[in-house]
C-alpha positions as CSV (number, residue, x, y, z in Angstrom):
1,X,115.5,93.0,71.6
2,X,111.8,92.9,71.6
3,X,110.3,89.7,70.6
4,X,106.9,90.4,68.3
5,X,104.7,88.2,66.7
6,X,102.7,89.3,64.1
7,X,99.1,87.6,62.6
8,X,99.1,87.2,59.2
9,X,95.4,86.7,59.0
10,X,94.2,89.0,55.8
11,X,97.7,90.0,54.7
12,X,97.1,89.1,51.4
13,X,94.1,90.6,50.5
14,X,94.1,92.8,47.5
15,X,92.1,95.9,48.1
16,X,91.3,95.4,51.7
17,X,92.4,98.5,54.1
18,X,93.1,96.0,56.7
19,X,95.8,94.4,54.4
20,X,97.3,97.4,53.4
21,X,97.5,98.7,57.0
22,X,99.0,95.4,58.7
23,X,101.8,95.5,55.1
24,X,102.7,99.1,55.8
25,X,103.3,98.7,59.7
26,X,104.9,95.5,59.7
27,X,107.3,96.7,57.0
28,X,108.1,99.2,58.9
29,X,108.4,97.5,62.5
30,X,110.6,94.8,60.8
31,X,114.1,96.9,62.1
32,X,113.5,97.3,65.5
33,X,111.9,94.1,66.7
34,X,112.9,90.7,66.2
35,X,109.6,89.7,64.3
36,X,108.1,86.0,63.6
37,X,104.7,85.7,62.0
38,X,102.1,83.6,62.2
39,X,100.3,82.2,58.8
40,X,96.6,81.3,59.0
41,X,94.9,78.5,56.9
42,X,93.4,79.2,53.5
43,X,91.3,76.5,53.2
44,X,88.6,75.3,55.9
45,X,89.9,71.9,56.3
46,X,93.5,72.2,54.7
47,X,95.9,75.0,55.4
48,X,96.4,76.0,51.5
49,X,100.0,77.4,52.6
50,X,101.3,79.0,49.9
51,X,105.3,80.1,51.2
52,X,106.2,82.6,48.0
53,X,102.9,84.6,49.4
54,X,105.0,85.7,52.2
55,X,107.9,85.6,50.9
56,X,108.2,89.3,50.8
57,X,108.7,88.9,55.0
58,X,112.4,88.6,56.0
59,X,111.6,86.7,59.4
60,X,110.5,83.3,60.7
61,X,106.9,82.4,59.3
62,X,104.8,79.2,61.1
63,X,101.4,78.0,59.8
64,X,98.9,77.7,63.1
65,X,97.8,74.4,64.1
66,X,94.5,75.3,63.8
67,X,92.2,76.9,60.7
68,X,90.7,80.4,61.4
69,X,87.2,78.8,62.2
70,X,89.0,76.8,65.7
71,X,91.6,79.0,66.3
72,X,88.7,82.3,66.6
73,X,85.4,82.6,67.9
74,X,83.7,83.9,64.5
75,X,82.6,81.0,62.9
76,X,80.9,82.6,60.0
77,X,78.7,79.8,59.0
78,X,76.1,77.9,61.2
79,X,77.7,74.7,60.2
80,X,80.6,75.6,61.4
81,X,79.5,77.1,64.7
82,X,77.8,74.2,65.3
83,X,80.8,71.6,64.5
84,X,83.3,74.3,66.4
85,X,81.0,73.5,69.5
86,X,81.2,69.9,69.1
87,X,85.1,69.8,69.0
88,X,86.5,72.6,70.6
89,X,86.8,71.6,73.8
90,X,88.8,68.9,73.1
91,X,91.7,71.6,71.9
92,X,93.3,72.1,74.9
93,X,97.0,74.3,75.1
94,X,97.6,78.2,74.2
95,X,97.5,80.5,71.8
96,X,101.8,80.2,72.1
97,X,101.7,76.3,70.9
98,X,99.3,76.9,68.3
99,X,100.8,79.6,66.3
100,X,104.4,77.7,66.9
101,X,105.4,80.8,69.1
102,X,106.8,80.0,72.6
103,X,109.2,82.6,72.8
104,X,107.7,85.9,71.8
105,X,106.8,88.9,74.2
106,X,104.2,90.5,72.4
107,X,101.6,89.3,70.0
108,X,99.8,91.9,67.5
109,X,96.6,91.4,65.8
110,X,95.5,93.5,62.7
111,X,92.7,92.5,62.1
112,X,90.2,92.8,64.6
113,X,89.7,89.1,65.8
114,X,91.8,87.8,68.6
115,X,92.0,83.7,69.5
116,X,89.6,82.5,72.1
117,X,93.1,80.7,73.5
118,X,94.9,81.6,76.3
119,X,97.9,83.7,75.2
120,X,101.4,84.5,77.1
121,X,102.3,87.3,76.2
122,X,101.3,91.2,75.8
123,X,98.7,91.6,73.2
124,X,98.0,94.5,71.0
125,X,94.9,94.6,68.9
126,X,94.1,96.8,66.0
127,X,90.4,97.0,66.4
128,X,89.5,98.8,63.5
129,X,86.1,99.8,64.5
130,X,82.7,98.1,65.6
131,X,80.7,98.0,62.2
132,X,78.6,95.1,62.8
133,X,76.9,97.2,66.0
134,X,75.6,99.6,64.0
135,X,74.9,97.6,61.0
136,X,74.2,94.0,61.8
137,X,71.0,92.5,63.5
138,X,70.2,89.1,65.4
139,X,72.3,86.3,66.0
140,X,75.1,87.8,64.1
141,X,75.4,90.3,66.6
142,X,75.4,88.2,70.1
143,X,78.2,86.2,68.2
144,X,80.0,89.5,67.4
145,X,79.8,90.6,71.3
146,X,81.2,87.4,72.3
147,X,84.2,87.9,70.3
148,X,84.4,91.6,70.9
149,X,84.1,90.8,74.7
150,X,87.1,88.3,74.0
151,X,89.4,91.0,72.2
152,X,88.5,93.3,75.4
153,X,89.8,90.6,77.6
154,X,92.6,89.7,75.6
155,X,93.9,92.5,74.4
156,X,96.7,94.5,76.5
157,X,96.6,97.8,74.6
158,X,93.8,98.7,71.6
159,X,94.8,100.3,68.6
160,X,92.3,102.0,66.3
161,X,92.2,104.0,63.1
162,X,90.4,107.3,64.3
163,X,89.2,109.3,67.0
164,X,85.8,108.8,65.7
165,X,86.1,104.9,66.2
166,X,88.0,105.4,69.8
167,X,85.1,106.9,71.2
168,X,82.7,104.6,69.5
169,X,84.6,101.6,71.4
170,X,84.7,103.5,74.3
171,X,81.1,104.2,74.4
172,X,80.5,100.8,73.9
173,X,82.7,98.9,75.9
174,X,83.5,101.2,78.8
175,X,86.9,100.1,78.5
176,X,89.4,102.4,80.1
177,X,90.9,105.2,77.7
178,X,94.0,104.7,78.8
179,X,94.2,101.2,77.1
180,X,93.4,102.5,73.5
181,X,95.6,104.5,71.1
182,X,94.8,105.9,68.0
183,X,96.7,104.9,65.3
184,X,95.5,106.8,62.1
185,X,96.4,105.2,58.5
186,X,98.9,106.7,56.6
187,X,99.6,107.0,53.1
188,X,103.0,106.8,50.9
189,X,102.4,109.9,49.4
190,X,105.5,110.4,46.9
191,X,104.1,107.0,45.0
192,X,100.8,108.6,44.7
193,X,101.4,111.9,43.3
194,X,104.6,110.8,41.4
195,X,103.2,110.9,38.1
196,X,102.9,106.9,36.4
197,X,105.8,105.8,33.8
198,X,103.3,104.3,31.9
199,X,99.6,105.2,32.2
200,X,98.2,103.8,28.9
201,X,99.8,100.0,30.1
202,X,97.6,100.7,33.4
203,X,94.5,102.2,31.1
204,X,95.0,99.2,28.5
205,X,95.2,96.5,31.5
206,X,91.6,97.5,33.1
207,X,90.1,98.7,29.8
208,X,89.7,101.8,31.5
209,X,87.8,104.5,29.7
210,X,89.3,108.2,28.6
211,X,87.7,110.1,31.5
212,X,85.9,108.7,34.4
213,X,84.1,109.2,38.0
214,X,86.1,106.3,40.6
215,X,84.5,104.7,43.5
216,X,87.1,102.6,44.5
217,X,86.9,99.8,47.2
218,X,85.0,96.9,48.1
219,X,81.1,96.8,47.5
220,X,79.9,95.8,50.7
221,X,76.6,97.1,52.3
222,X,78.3,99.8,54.4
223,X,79.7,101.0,51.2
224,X,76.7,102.5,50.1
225,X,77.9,101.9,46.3
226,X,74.4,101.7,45.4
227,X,73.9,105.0,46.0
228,X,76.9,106.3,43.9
229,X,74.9,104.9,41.0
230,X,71.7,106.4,41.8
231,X,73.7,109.6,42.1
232,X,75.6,109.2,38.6
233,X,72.1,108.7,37.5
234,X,71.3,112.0,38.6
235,X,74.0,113.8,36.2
236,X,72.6,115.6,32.9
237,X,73.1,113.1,29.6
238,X,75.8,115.4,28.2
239,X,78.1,114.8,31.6
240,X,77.4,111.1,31.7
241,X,78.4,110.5,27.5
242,X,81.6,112.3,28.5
243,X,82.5,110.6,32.1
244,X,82.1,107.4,32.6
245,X,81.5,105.5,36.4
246,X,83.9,103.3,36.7
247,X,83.5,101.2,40.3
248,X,86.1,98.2,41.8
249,X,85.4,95.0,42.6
250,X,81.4,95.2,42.4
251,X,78.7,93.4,43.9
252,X,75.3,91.1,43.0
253,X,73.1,94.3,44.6
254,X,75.7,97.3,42.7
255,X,75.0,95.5,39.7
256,X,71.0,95.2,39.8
257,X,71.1,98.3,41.0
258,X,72.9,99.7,38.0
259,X,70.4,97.8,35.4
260,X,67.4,99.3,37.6
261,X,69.0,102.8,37.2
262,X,70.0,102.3,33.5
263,X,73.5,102.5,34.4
264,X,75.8,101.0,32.7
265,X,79.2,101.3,34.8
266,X,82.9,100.1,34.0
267,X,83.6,97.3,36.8
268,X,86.9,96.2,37.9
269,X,88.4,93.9,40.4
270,X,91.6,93.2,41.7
271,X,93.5,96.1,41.2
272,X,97.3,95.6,41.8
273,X,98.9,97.2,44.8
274,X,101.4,99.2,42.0
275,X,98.4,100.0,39.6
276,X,96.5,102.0,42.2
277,X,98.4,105.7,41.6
278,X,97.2,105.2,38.0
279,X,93.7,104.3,38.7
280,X,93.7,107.6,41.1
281,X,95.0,109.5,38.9
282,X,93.3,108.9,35.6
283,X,90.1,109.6,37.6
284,X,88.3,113.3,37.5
285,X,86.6,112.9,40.7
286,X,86.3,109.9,43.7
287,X,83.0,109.3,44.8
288,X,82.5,107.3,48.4
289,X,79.1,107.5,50.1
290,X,80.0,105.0,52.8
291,X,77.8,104.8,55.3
292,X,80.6,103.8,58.4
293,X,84.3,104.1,58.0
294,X,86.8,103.3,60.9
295,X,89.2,105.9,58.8
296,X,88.3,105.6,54.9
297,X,91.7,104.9,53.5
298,X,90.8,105.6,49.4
299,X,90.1,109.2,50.8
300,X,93.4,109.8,51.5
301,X,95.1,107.7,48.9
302,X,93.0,110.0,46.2
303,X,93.9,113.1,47.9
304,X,97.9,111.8,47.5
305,X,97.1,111.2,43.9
306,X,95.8,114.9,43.4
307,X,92.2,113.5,42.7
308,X,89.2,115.8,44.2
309,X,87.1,113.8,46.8
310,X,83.5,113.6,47.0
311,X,82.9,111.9,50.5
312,X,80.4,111.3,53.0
313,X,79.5,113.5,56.0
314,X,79.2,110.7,58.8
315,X,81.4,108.9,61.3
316,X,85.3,109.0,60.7
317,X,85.2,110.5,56.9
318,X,84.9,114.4,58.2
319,X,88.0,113.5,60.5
320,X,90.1,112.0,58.0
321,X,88.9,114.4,54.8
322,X,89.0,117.6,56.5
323,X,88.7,120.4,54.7
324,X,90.1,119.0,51.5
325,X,87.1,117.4,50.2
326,X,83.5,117.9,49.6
327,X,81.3,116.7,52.2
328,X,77.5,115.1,51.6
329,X,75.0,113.3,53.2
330,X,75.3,109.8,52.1
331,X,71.8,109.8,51.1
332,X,72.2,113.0,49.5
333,X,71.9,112.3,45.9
334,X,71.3,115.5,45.1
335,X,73.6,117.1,46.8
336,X,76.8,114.8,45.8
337,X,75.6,114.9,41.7
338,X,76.0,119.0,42.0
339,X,79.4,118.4,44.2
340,X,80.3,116.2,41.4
341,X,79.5,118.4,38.4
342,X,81.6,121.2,40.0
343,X,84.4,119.2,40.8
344,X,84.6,118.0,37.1
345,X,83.7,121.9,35.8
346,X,84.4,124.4,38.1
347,X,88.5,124.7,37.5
348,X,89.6,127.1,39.9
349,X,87.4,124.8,42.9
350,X,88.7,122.0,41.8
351,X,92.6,123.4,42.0
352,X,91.1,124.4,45.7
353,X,90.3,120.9,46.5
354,X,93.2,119.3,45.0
355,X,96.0,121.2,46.7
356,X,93.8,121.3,50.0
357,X,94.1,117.7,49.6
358,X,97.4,117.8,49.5
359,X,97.9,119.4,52.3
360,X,95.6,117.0,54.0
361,X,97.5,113.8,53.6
362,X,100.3,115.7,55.7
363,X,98.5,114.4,58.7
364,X,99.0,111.1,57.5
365,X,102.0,109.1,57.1
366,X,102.7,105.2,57.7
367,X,106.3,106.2,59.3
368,X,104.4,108.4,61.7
369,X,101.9,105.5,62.2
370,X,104.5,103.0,62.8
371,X,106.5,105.2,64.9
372,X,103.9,105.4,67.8
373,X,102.5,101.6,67.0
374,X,106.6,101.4,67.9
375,X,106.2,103.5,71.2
376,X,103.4,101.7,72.6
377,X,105.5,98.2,72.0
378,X,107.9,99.6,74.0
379,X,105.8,101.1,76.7
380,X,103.9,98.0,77.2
């Protein structure tokens, strides 16, 4: 049997696509593999290993020698960069000794960053997309070319979330087609559209309001959550007294945007992975304006929950929507407000949407995914 080691960077992150993706495929590649994982520090200086946070895995788990900020090439702050330079090349050894994995075959990365060790082995990186090219400026970016460079050198076979993002790489890095896959995302539809035992427990434990618009996700830049609020701004008085904007896990720059709109939306953070359905579900309408998606996984997960999407026009979101959403410009306040007020009025275009949707998510299942991840293991 195939030995597989799995990175455990980012596998307990609540919200975060990444997380989700790396959970559902591991879950499911647990059968046919003999799996071990390898746990990454917390903490910058001690490993904060917590063992009941994996304990959900039912294989061998080691804690790397090294924290995130040695054992990759990303050192996010300059401090950091600078004592990584000082001290790295007195770590010697490879990948293998470092994640307490001398006997595995392959080694698969979810997300995105590979080590700047040596590895033996095959390795499979999901890479899932090349944001910070498009959206990043300066000395961020030479640093994120270095480690992309790395990953390119590293990596045996590239996975990615979309076709949008395989050509994107490809057009970047001129690597050869043949050594990247698509892997779309998938979604466990039955838990999404089966209708939630207890919906008031759910309403009651976010304080979530009667009716509501959702953006749901994190708030970074890309997100372009900022402009969901300028677009809820947009809708007549009578539409905002009787829906409410509820957004996840918001940001400094959502929130001054909100006062500087006179918004005044319901935040939440930290959603639990069971709650989500609810959270879908409850809502009249999603609303995500992101600027770059690798695949855009709250699209689909509304979809699954019967919720009609509002969604922007660019990069992987037309690819992974379809025809089972309503498509904007991201800028587009205009535009999106109307889309919204007909979603939330128009009942016959809204049944449209929400059994297009539906029929959407068919294209997207986390057996299918791990099925083909499974394949190219094989075919290595």
């Amino acid at each position: 049997m195939t030995k597989v080691n799995v990175c455990l960077r980012e596998i307990n992150l609540i919200n975060s696509g990444m997380s989700v993706y790396a959970n559902e495929m591991i879950r499911r590649l647990a059968p046919d593999f003999a799996l071990s994982g390898t746990a990454s520090w917390v903490g910058h200086l001690r490993p904060g290993y917590v063992p009941s946070e994996y304990a959900r895995f039912h294989f061998p788990i080691g804690l790397a020698r090294l924290p995130d900020w040695l054992l990759y090439d990303f050192a996010a702050s300059t401090k950091h960069r600078f004592v990584r330079r000082l001290i790295r090349p007195f770590f010697h050894g490879d990948y293998n000794f470092l994640a307490r994995d001398n006997d595995s075959d392959v080694f698969i990365f979810f997300s995105n960053h590979v080590p700047d060790f040596p590895i033996r082995g095959k390795v499979i990186t999901c890479l899932h997309d090349i944001l910070s090219l498009h959206t990043e400026s300066g000395e961020f970016v030479a640093i994120y070319k270095k480690f992309l460079k790395n990953v390119m050198d590293k990596s045996t076979k590239i996975i990615t979330d979309s076709e949008f993002s395989k050509q994107d790489i490809i057009d970047y890095t001129h690597i050869d087609e043949s050594r990247i896959e698509v892997v779309y995302c998938g979604v466990n539809a039955e838990e999404f559209a089966a209708p939630c035992p207890a919906p008031e427990n759910v309403r009651a434990k976010y304080n979530l309001p009667e009716k509501y618009i959702l953006y749901f996700g994190t708030c970074g830049p890309r997100k372009n959550v900022e402009s969901v609020v300028r677009v809820y701004a947009r809708l007549p008085e009578a539409t905002r007294h009787e829906y409410a904007l509820v957004i996840t896990n918001p940001s400094d720059a959502v929130k001054a945007c909100a006062a500087e709109n006179n918004v005044t939306p319901h935040y939440i953070s930290g959603v639990r992975t069971e709650d989500k359905p609810a959270v879908y579900q409850m809502a009249s309408v999603l609303v995500w304006l992101s600027v770059y998606e690798g695949f855009g996984l709250p699209i689909v997960e509304a979809q699954a929950a019967g919720t009609p999407v509002v969604c922007s026009n660019v990069t992987s979101l037309p690819e992974v929507a379809g025809d089972a959403a309503v498509l904007v410009g991201p800028m587009d306040t205009e535009a999106a407000a109307a889309a919204i007020e007909r979603c939330l009025y128009d009942a016959p275009f809204r049944q449209d949407l929400t059994a297009k949707g539906r029929e959407n998510i068919k294209r997207f299942s986390w057996d299918n995914a791990a099925e083909k991840l499974h394949d190219i293991i094989i075919n290595l």
